[in-house]
C-alpha positions in Angstrom: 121.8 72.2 78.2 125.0 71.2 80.1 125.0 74.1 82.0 121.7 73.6 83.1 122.5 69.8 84.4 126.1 70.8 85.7 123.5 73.6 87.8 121.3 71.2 88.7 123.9 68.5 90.0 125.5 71.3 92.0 122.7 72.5 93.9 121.6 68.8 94.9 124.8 67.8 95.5 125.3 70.6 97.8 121.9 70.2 99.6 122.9 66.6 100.2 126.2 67.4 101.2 124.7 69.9 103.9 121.2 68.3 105.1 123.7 65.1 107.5 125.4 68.1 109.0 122.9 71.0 109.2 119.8 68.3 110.3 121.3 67.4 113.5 122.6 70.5 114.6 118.6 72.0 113.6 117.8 69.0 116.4 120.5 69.9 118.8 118.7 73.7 118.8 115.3 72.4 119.1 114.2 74.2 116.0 111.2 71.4 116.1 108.2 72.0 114.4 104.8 72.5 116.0 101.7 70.7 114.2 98.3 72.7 114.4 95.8 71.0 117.3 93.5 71.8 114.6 95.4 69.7 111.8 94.9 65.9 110.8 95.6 63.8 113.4 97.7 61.9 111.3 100.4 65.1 111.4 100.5 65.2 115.0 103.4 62.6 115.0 105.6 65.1 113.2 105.7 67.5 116.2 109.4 68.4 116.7 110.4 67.2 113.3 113.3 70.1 112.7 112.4 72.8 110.5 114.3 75.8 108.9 115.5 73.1 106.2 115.6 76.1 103.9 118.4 77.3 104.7 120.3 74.3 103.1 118.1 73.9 100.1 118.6 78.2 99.5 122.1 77.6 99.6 122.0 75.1 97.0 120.2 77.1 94.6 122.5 80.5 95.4 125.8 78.0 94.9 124.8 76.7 91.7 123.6 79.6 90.0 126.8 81.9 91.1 128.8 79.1 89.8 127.5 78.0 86.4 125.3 81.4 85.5 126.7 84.7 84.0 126.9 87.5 86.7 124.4 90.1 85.2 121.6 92.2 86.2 119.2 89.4 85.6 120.5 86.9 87.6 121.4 89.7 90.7 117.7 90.1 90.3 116.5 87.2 91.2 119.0 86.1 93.3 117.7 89.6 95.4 114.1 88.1 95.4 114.8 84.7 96.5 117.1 86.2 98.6 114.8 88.8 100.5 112.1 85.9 100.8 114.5 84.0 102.2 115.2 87.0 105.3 111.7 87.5 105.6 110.8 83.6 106.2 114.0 83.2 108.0 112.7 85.6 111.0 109.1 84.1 110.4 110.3 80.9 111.5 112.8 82.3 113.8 110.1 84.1 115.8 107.7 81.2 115.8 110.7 78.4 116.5 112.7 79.9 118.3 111.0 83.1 120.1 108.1 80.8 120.5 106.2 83.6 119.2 102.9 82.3 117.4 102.1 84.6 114.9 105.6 84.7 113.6 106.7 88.1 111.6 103.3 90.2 111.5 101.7 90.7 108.0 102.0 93.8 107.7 106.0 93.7 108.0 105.7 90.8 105.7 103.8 92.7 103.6 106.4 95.9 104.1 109.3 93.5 103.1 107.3 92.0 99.9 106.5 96.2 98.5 110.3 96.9 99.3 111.3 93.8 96.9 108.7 94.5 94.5 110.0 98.2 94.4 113.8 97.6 94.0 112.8 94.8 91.1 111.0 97.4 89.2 114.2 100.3 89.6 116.5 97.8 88.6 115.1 95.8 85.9 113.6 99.4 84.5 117.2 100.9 84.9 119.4 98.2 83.9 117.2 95.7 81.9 117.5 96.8 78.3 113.9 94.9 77.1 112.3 96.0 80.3 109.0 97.9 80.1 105.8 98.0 81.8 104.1 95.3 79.9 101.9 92.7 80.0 102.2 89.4 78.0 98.5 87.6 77.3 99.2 84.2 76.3 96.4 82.5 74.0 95.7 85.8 72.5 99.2 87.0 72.2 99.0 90.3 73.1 101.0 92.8 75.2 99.7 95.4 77.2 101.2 98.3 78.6 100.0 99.2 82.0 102.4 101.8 83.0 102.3 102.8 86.4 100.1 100.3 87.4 103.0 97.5 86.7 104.6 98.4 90.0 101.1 97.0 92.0 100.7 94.6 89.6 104.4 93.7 90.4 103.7 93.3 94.2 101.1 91.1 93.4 102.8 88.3 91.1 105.3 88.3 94.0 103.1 88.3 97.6 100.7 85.9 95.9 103.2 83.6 94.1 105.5 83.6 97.4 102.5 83.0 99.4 100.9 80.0 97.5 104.2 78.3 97.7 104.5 78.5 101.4 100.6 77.3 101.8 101.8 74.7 99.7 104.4 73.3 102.1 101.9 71.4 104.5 102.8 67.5 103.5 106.0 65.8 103.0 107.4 66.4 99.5 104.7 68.4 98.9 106.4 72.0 98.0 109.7 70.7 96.6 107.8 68.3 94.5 105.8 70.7 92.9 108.6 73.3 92.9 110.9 70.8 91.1 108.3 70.2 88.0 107.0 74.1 87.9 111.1 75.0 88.1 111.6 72.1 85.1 109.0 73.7 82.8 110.2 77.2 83.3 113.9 76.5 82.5 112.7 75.2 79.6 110.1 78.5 78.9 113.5 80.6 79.8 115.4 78.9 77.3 112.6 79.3 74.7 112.6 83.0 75.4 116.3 83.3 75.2 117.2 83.6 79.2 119.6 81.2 79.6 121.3 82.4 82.7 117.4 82.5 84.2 117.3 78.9 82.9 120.4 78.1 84.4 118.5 79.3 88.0 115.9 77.4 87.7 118.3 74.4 87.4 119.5 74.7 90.3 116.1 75.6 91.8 115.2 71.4 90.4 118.6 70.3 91.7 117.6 71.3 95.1 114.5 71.1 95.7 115.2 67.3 94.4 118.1 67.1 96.5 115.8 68.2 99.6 112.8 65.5 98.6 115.6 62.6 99.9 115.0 64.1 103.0 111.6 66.1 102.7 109.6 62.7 101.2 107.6 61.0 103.6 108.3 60.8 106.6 110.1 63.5 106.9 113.7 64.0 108.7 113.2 67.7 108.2 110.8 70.8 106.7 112.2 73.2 105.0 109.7 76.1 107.0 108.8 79.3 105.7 112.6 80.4 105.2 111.9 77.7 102.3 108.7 77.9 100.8 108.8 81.7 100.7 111.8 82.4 99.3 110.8 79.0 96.9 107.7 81.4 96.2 110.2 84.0 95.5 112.0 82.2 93.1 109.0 81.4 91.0 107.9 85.1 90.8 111.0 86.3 89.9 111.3 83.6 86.7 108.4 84.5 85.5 108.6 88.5 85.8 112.7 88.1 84.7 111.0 86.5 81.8 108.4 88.6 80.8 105.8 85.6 81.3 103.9 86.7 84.2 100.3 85.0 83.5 101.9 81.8 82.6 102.9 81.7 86.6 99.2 81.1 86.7 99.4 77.9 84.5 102.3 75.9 85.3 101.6 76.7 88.9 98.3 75.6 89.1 98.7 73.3 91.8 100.2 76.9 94.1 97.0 78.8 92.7 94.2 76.1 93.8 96.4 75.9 97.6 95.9 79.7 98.0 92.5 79.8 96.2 91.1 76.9 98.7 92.2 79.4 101.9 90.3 82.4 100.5 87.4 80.4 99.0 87.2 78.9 102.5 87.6 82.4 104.6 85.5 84.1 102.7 82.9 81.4 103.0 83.1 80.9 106.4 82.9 84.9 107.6 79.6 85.8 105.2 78.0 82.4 106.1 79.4 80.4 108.6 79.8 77.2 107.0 83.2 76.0 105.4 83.3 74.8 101.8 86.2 72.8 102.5 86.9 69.7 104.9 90.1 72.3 105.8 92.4 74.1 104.0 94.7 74.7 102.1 93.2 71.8 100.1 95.4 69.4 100.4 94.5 69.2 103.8 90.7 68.6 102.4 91.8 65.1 100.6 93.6 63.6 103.6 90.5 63.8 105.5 88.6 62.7 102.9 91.0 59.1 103.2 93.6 60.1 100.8 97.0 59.0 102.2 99.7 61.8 102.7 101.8 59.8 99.8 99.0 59.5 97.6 97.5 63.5 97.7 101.0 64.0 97.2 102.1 61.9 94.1 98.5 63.2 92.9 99.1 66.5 93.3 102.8 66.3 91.5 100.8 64.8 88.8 99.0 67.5 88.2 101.1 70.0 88.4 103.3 67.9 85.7 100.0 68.2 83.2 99.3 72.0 84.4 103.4 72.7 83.1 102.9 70.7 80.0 99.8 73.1 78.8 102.3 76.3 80.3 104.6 75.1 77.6 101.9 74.5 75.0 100.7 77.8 75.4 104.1 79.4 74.8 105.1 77.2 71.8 102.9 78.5 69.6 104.2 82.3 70.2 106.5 84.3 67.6 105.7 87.7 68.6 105.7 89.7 71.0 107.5 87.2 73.0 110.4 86.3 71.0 111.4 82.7 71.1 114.8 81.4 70.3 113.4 77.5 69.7 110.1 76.0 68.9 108.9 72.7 71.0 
């Protein structure tokens, strides 16, 4: 438990340390922000607020968990998929900031990068992982299943959806880090439960940042931490719950991710087959503010929830002896 609080008081001290130095010099480049025409009005206001905040909050995570956590396979691997998130939503926000390029990196070479991570996880952990195999645990019923060669798709898909429900997430002050803090807290707890301490010791510093970040993230902003944070945030999330063999429970304690990526495709798919929109706008935390909700209160509201969601993740594990093997009980 030390370790985990020494992790966690590195990364935010080392985010804090940064953001005076880093925030300016974001300003200096004109790495603004643009708001959507389309957005609330109430966001327009933010329009050349710097972005690319993630680079500072990424470090803090990657300085903490090299200093406290064991060097091992385990934590190389997820270091490698918060890592390549972080590359991927670096030249996203590079080619939208600073290329002034709208559309940013293209899906499909977002999409290329996210199967290149998803394959290298799978050789590694399946090479150098000694409990690794191509299984599924189903909490509530506590079952595994194999699915053999259809872990490696199944792979790509805990990571493009939990990296990508993260980032459309990361549309309101505090937001993201926020909910990244709590969903980090309960899974350094489900880590230690399922005897991955040096994973528990990541997600530490994952808290200690993203906390770190919220003095300057919380409303109003002096900085967003863009897609080089909220992806390789999403990242980080993924690669906790594959490291720890808990995939579904991503599901649960991110709740709050699943609903923002849910509203988008709820409200595409709506709108193509009938041309009406479910939705005031999405992702739906957008629908609340223009339903009166203040920024601060969808926010607090939304952390709330996702507090309750990581509670029931936790309840759902405590009960487990077998197959997942747990070191503690709750």
């Amino acid at each position: 438990m030390t370790n985990l609080l020494i992790a966690g008081a590195i990364a935010a001290g080392v985010v804090i340390l940064l953001a005076p130095i880093c925030i300016p010099i974001l300003h200096k480049l004109k790495f603004g922000q643009s708001i959507r025409a389309e957005g609330p009005k109430s966001h327009q206001v933010k329009s050349g607020t710097p972005t690319m905040g993630g680079i500072f909050l990424i470090a803090g995570i990657v300085a903490a968990t090299l200093i406290i956590a064991d060097w091992n396979a385990e934590i190389f691997l997820a270091l490698f998929i918060l890592l390549g998130h972080f590359v991927l939503g670096f030249i996203d926000d590079y080619l939208k900031v600073v290329r002034k390029q709208n559309q940013g990196l293209l899906a499909r070479y977002k999409l290329a990068g996210q199967i290149l991570i998803a394959l290298v996880t799978t050789f590694v952990a399946s090479n150098l992982l000694i409990d690794f195999d191509p299984s599924i645990w189903i909490p509530v019923v506590n079952a595994k299943i194999d699915i053999g060669v259809f872990y490696v798709p199944f792979l790509f898909f805990v990571i493009v959806g939990a990296s990508n429900a993260v980032n459309l997430t990361d549309g309101l002050d505090g937001l993201a880090s926020g909910c990244m803090a709590i969903a980090a807290s309960c899974y350094a707890v489900i880590c230690l439960l399922t005897g991955h301490d040096d994973l528990a010791i990541f997600c530490a510093a994952t808290v200690g940042a993203c906390v770190g970040f919220l003095k300057f993230n919380f409303h109003p902003a002096k900085v967003f931490m863009g897609d080089t944070g909220s992806l390789a945030l999403g990242g980080a999330f993924a690669a906790v719950g594959i490291l720890s063999r808990t995939e579904i429970l991503l599901a649960v304690v991110g709740y709050i991710f699943v609903c923002e990526a849910l509203s988008v495709i709820i409200q595409v798919i709506s709108f193509q087959t009938t041309g009406k929109r479910i939705f005031r706008m999405s992702p739906i935390h957008h629908h609340f503010e223009l339903g009166g909700w203040s920024e601060v209160k969808v926010v607090f509201v939304f952390w709330t929830v996702g507090l309750i969601a990581g509670i029931v993740g936790l309840y759902m594990l405590s009960g487990t002896a077998a197959p997942i093997q747990l070191v503690g009980g709750l």
